[in-house]
TORSEPA-853121 format. One record per residue (C-alpha): residue number from 1; x, y, z negated. Coordinates in Angstrom, 2 decimals. Layout:
BEGIN
[lodo NUM, [X, Y, Z]]
...
This chain:
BEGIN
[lodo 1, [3.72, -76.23, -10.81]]
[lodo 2, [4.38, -79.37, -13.16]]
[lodo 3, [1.21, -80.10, -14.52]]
[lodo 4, [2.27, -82.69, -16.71]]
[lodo 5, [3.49, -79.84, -18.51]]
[lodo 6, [-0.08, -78.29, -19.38]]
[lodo 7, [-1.31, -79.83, -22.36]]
[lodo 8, [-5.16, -79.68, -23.03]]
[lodo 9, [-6.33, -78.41, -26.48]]
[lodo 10, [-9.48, -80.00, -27.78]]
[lodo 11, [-12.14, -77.56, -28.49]]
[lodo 12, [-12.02, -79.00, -31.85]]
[lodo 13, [-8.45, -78.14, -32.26]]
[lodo 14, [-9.70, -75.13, -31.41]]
[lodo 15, [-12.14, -75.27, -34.26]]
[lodo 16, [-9.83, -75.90, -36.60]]
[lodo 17, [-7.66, -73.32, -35.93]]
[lodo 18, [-10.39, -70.72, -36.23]]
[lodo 19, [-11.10, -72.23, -39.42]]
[lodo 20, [-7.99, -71.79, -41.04]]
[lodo 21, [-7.69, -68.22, -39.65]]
[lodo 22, [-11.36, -67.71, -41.35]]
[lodo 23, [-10.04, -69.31, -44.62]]
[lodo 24, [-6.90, -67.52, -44.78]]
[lodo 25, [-8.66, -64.14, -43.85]]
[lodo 26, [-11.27, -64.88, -46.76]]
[lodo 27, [-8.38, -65.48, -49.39]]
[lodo 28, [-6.76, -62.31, -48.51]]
[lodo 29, [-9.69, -60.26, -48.58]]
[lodo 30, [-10.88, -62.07, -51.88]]
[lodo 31, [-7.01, -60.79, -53.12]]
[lodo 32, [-7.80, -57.61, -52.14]]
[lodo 33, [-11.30, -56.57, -53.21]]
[lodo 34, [-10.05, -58.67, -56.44]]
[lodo 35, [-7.05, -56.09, -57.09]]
[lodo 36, [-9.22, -52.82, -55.92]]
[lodo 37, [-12.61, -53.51, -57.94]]
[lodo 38, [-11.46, -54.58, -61.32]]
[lodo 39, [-10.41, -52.10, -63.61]]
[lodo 40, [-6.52, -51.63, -63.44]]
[lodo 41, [-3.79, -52.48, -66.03]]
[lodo 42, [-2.45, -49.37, -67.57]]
[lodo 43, [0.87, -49.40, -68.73]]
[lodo 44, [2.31, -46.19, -69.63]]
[lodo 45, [6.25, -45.28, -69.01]]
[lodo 46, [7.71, -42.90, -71.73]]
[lodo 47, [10.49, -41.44, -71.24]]
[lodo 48, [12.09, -38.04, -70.36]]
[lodo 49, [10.76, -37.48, -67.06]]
[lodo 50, [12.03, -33.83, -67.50]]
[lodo 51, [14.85, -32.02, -69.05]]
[lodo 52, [18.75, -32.18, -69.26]]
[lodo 53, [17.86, -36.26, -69.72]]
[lodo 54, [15.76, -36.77, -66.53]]
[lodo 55, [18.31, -38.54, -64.95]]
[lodo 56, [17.77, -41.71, -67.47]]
[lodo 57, [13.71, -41.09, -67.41]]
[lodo 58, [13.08, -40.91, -63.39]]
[lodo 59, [15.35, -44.37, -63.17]]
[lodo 60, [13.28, -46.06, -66.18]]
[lodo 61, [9.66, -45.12, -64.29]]
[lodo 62, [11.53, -45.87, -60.77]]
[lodo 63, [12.00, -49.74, -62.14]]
[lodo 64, [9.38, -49.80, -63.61]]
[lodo 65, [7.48, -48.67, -60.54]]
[lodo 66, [9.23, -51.44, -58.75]]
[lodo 67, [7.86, -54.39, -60.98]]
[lodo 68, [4.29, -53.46, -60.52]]
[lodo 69, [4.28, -53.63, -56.91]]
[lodo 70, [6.08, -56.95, -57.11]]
[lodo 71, [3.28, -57.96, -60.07]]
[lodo 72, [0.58, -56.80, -57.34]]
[lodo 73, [1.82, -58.63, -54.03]]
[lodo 74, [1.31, -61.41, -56.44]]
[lodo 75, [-2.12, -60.57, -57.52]]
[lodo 76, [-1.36, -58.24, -60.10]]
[lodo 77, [-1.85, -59.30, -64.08]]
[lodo 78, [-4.50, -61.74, -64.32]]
[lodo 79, [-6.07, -60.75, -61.21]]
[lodo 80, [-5.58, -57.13, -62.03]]
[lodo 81, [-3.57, -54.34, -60.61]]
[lodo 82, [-0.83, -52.70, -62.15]]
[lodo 83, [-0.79, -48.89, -62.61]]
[lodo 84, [2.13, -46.92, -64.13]]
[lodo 85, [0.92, -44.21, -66.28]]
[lodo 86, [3.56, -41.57, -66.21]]
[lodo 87, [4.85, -40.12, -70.24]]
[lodo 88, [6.90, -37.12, -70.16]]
[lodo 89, [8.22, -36.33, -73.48]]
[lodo 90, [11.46, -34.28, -72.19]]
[lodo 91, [13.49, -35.88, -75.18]]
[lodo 92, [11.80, -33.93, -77.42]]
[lodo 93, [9.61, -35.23, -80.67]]
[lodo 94, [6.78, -32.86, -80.52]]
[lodo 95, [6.15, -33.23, -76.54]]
[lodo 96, [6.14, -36.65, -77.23]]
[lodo 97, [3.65, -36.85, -79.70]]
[lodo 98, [1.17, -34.51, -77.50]]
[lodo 99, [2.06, -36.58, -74.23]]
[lodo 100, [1.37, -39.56, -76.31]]
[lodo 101, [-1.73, -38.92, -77.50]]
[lodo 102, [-3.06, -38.10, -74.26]]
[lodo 103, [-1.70, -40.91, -72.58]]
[lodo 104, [-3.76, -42.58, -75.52]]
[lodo 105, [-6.78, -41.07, -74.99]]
[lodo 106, [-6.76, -41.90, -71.43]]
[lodo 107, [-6.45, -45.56, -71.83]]
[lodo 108, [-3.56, -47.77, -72.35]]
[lodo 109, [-2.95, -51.56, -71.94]]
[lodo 110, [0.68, -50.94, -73.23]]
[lodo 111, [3.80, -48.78, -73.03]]
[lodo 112, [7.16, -48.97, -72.07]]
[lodo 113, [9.80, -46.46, -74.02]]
[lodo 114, [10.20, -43.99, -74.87]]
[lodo 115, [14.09, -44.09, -74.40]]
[lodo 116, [15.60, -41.35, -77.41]]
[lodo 117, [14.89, -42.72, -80.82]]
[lodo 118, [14.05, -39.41, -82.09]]
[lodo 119, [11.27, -39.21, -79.97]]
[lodo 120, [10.55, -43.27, -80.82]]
[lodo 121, [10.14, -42.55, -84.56]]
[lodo 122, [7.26, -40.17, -83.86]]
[lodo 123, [5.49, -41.84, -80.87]]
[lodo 124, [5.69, -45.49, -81.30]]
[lodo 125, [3.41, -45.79, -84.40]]
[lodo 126, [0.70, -44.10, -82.08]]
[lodo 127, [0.71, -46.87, -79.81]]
[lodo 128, [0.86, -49.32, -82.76]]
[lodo 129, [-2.08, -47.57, -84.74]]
[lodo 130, [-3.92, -47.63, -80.97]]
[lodo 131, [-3.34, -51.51, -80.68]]
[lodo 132, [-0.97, -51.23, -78.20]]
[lodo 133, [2.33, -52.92, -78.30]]
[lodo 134, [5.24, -50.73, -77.47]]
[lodo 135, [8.76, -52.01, -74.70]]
[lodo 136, [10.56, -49.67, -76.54]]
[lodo 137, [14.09, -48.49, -75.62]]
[lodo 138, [15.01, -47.13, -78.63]]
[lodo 139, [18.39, -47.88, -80.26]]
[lodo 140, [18.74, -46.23, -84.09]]
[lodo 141, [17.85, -49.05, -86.48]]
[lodo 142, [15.13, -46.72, -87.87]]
[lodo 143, [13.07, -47.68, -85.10]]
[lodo 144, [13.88, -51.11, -85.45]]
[lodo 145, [10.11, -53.33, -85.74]]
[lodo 146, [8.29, -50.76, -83.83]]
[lodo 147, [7.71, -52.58, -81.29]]
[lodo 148, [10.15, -54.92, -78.75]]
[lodo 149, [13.33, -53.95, -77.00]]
[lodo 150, [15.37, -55.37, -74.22]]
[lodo 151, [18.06, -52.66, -75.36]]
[lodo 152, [21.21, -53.25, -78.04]]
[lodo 153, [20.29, -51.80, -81.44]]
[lodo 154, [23.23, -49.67, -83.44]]
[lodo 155, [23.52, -52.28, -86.02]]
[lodo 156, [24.46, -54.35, -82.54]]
[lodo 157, [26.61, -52.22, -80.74]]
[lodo 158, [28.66, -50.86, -83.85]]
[lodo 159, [30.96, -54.29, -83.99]]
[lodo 160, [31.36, -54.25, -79.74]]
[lodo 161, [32.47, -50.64, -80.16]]
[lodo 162, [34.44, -51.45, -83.19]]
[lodo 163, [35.98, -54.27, -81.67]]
[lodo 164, [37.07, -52.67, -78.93]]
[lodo 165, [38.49, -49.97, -80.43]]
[lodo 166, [40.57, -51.65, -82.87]]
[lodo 167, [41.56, -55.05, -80.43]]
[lodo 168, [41.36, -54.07, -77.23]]
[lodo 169, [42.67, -50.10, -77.65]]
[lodo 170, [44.46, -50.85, -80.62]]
[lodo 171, [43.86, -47.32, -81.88]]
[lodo 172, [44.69, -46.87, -85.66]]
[lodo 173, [43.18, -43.23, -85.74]]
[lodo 174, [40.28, -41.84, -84.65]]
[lodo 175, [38.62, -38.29, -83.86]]
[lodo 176, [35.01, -38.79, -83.80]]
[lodo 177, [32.91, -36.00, -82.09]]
[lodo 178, [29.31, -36.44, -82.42]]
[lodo 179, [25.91, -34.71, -82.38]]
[lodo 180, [24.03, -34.04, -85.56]]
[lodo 181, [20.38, -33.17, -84.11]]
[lodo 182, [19.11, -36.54, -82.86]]
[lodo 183, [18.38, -39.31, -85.12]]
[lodo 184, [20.14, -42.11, -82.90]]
[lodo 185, [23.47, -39.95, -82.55]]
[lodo 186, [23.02, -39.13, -85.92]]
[lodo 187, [22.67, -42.47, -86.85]]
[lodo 188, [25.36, -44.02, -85.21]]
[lodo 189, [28.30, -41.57, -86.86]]
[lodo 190, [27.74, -42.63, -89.89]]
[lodo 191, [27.70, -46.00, -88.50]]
[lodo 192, [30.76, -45.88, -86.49]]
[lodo 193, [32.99, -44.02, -89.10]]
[lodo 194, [31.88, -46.82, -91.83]]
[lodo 195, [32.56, -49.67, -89.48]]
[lodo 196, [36.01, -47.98, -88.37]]
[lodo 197, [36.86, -47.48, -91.88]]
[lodo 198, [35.78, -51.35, -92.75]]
[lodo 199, [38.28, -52.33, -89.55]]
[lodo 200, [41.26, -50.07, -91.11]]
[lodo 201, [41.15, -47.23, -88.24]]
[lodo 202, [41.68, -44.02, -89.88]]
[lodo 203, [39.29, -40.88, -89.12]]
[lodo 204, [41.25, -38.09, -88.34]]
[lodo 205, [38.46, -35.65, -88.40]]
[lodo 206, [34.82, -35.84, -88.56]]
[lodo 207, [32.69, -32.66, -86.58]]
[lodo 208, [29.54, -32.16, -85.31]]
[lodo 209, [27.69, -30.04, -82.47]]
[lodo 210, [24.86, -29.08, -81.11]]
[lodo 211, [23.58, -29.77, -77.41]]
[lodo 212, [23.74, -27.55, -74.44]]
[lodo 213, [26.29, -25.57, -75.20]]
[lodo 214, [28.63, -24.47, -72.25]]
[lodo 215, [31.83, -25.30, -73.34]]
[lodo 216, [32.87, -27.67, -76.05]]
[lodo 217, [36.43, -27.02, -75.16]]
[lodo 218, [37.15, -25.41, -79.28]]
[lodo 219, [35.67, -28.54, -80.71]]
[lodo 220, [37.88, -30.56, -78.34]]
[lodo 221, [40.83, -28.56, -79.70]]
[lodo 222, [39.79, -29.25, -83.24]]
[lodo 223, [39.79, -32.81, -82.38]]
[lodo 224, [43.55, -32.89, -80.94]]
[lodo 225, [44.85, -31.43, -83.52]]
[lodo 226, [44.55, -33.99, -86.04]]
[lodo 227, [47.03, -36.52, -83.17]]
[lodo 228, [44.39, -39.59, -82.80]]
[lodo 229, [44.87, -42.35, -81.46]]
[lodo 230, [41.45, -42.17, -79.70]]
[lodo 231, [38.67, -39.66, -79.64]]
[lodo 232, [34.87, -40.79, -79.63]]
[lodo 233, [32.23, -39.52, -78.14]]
[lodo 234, [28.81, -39.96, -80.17]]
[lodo 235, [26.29, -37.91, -77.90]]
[lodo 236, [23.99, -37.98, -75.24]]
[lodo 237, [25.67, -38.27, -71.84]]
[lodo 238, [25.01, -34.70, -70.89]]
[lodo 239, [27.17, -33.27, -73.75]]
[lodo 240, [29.49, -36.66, -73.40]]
[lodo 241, [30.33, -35.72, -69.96]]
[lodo 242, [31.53, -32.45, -70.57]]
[lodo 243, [33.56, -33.12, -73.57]]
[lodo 244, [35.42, -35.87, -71.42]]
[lodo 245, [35.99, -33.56, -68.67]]
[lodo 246, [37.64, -31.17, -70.61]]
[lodo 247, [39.77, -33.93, -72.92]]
[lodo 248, [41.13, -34.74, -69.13]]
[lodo 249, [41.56, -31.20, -68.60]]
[lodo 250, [43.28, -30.65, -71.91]]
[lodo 251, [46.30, -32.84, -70.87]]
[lodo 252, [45.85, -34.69, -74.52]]
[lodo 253, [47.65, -37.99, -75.31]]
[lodo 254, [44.97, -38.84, -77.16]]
[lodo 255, [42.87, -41.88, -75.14]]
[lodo 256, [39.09, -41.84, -75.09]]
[lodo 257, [36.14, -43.07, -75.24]]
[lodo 258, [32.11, -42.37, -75.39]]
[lodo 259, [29.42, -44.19, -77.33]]
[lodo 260, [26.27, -46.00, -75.98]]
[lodo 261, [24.28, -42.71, -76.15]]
[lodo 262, [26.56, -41.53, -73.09]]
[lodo 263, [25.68, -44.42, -70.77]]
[lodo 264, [24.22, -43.35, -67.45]]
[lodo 265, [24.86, -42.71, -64.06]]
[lodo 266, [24.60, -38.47, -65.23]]
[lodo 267, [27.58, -39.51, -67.08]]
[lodo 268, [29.80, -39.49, -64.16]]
[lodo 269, [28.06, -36.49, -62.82]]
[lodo 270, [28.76, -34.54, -65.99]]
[lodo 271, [32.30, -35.54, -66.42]]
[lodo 272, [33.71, -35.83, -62.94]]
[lodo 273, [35.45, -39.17, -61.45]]
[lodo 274, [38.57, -38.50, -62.79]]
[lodo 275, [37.30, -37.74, -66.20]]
[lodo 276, [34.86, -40.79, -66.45]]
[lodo 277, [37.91, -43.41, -65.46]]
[lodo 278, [39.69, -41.69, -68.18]]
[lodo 279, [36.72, -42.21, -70.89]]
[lodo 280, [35.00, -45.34, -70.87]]
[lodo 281, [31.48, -45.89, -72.50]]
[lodo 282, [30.48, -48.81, -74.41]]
[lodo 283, [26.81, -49.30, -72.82]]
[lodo 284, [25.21, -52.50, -70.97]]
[lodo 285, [25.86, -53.79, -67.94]]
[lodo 286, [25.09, -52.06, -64.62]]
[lodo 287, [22.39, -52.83, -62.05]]
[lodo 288, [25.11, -54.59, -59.90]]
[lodo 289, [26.39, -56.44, -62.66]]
[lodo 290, [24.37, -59.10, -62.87]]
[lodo 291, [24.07, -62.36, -60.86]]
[lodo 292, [21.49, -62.58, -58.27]]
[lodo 293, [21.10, -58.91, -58.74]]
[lodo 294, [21.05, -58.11, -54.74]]
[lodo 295, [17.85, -58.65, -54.93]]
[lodo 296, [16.58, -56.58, -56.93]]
[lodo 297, [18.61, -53.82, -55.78]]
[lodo 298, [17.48, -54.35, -52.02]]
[lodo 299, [13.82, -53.88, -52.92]]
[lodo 300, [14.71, -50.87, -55.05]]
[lodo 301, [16.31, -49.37, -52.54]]
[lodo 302, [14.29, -50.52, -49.27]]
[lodo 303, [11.28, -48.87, -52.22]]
[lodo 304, [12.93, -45.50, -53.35]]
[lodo 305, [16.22, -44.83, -50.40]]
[lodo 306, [18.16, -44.66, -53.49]]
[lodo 307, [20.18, -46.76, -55.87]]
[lodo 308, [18.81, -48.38, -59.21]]
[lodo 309, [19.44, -45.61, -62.37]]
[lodo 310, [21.16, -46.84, -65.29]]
[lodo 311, [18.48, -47.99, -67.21]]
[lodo 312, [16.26, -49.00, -64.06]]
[lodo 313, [16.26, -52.74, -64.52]]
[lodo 314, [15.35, -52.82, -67.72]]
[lodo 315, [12.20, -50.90, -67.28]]
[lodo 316, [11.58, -53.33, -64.73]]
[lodo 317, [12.51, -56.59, -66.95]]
[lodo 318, [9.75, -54.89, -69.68]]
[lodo 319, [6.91, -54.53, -67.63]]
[lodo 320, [7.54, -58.04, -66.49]]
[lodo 321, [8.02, -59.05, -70.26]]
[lodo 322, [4.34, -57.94, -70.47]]
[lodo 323, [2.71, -59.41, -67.87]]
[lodo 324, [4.38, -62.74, -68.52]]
[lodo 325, [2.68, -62.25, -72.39]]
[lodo 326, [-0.09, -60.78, -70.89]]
[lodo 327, [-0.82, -63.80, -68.78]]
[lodo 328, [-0.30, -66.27, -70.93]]
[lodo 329, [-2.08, -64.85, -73.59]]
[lodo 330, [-4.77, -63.99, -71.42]]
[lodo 331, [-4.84, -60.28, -72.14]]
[lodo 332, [-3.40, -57.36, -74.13]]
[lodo 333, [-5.25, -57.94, -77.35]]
[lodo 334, [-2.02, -56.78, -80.04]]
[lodo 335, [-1.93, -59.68, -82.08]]
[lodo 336, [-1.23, -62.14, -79.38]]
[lodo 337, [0.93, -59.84, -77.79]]
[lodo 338, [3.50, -59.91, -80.60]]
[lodo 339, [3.08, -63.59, -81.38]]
[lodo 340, [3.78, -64.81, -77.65]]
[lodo 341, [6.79, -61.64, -77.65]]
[lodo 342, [7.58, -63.51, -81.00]]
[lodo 343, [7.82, -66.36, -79.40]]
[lodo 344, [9.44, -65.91, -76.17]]
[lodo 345, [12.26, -67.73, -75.35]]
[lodo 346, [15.37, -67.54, -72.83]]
[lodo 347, [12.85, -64.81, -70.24]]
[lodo 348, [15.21, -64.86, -66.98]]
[lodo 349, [15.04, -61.61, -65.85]]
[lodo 350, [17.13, -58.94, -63.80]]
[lodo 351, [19.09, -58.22, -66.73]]
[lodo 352, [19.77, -61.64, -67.93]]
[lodo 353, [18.06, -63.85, -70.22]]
[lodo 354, [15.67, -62.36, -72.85]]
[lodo 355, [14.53, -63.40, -76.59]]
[lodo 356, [13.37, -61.39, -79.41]]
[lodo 357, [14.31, -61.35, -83.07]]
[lodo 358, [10.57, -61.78, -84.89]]
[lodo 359, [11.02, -59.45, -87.58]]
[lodo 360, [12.88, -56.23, -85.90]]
[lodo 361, [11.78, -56.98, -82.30]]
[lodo 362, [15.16, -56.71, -81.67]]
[lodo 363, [16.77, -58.46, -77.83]]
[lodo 364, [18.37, -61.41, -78.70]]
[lodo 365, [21.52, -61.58, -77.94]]
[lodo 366, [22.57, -57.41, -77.35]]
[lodo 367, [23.92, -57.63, -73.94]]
[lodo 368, [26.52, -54.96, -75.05]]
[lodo 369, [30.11, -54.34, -73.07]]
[lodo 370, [31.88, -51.30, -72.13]]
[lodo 371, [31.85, -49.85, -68.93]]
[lodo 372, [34.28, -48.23, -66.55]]
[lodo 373, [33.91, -46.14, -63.68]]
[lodo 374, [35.45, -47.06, -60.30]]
[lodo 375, [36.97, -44.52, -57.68]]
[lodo 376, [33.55, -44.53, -56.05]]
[lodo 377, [32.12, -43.12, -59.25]]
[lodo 378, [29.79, -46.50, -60.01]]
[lodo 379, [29.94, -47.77, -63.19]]
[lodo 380, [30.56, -51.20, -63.82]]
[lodo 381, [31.41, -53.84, -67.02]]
[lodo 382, [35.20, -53.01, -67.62]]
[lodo 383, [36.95, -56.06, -66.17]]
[lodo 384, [40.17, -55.19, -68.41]]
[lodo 385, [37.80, -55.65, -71.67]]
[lodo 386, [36.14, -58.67, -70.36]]
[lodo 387, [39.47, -60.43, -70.35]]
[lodo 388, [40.00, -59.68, -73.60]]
[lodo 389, [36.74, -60.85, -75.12]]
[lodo 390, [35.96, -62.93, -73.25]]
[lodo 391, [32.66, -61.83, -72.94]]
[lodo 392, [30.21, -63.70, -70.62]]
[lodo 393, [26.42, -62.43, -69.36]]
């Protein structure tokens, strides 16, 4: 034995070391009974948890899921912890309005969503007359000021889709197929066949239809008849994904393409592969998109043994968006809220940096591309159209 090699330890080494074990245990257990015994943050998650929309409204409580348990590995919000209060409205305006109100009743710090403006222009004054400052994701300009978004308004997404339609397409007629029963679908024909006829595209024909139908093969018909250029999709991506399936199936000439109401992962699922890469969808970008987005993903993943939905990261961006108010602030009293939102400036988050307009609450600036869908069936920010626009995030 080399006993050279046997160092003594001083019993007050010793001491110290037990000392910094005791300190370290008392911080953690201070953390902890800190997080447990003081009443929780509430922030409720709207969106359609149920329904032929559940895709987009499991992914937008999934992220936001995600940023509460990073908020409470880092103490929670202002010592707090985090709780995410489940809002089914299934895409519907009265469910909403019932889920709302209970979600009310029980206590709410704030809200994030809901996700379909119909449902928005019912709900989201109930928060507001409660004092509670809605995330919304809500794109028809009618919901515009109720409330913050991190998500492109139509007023916002019109020119993009415009744009590309006219520029990068180059189509001089246009079939636009939309649905007439939801205000932001609604909302965005009229927008889309003023802005095409502003740009000098031509609308060969103009029809409407209702969701969940089986087939829209006859309205698809209707569409190829009048020889467009282009036809374009205005619905949700349930209804979007059929119609593009069976404008593949159809053997048309006729290109396509489907509005930011069809954006989601479902999309694909609707439509098939083949169909999707045929019919791109002016949306956002994806999860993946982003830089320094493996991150996130990881944790979402290592969290849920799936991938990030659609709309994922920017449920998890809002609740973040909140608790960075929150915090500085130094609570959830309304009026502070919206002048620190107000007042927010270049917020790094997953989905890039984040600023509001004051007056409609509005993301500043629309992070709005379109979207293609690889062989793998992932969508992703349309590298074609980014060389064209030269469009940066």
């Amino acid at each position: 034995m080399n006993l050279k090699s046997n160092k003594f330890v001083s019993p007050k080494s010793l001491l110290v070391v037990a000392v910094l074990i005791c300190i370290g245990l008392f911080i953690w257990l201070n953390h902890s009974r800190s997080l447990a015994n003081s009443k929780p943050i509430r922030i409720g998650l709207e969106a359609p948890l149920s329904g032929s929309q559940s895709n987009v409204g499991n992914g937008m409580l999934d992220g936001a899921i995600l940023a509460a348990n990073d908020l409470n590995a880092r103490n929670g919000i202002l010592g707090r912890k985090v709780v995410i209060i489940p809002i089914d409205d299934a895409a519907d305006p009265a469910t909403g309005v019932k889920a709302a109100k209970t979600a009310i009743a029980s206590g709410l710090d704030a809200v994030v969503g809901p996700y379909n403006s119909g449902v928005g222009i019912k709900t989201l004054p109930l928060y507001l007359a409660a004092g509670i400052e809605p995330m919304r994701f809500t794109s028809s300009d009618s919901t515009a000021g109720l409330g913050y978004t991190l998500q492109p308004m139509t007023s916002q997404i019109a020119p993009v889709a415009t744009h590309a339609v006219s520029k990068w397409i180059k189509a001089k007629t246009v079939s636009i197929i939309y649905d007439s029963t939801t205000t932001y679908t609604l909302n965005a024909a009229e927008t889309m066949r003023t802005d095409f006829g502003n740009a000098g595209i031509q609308i060969s024909d103009f029809q409407s239809i209702s969701p969940g139908a089986d087939s829209y093969i006859s309205n698809v018909a209707q569409a190829e008849s009048t020889n467009p250029d282009l036809i374009y999709i205005i619905t949700y991506y349930p209804e979007a994904g059929l119609i593009a399936k069976e404008i593949k199936e159809s053997g048309t000439n006729s290109k396509c393409l489907a509005d930011f109401g069809a954006y989601d992962n479902g999309y694909v699922t609707a439509a098939g592969i083949k169909a999707a890469q045929n019919c791109p969808v002016v949306g956002v970008p994806a999860p993946s998109d982003f830089p320094d987005s493996s991150s996130y993903i990881n944790r979402f993943k290592n969290t849920f043994a799936i991938a990030p939905g659609t709309w994922s990261p920017y449920a998890y961006d809002s609740v973040n968006v909140l608790a960075q108010i929150a915090t500085s602030s130094g609570g959830f009293n309304k009026s502070e809220l919206t002048n620190a939102l107000n007042n927010l400036k270049n917020y790094n988050g997953w989905t890039g940096s984040i600023s509001f307009e004051s007056k409609t609450g509005n993301r500043l600036p629309a992070p709005i591309v379109v979207v293609s869908t690889n062989s793998n069936g992932d969508l992703n920010v349309d590298s074609d159209w980014v060389k064209s626009t030269n469009f940066s995030y």
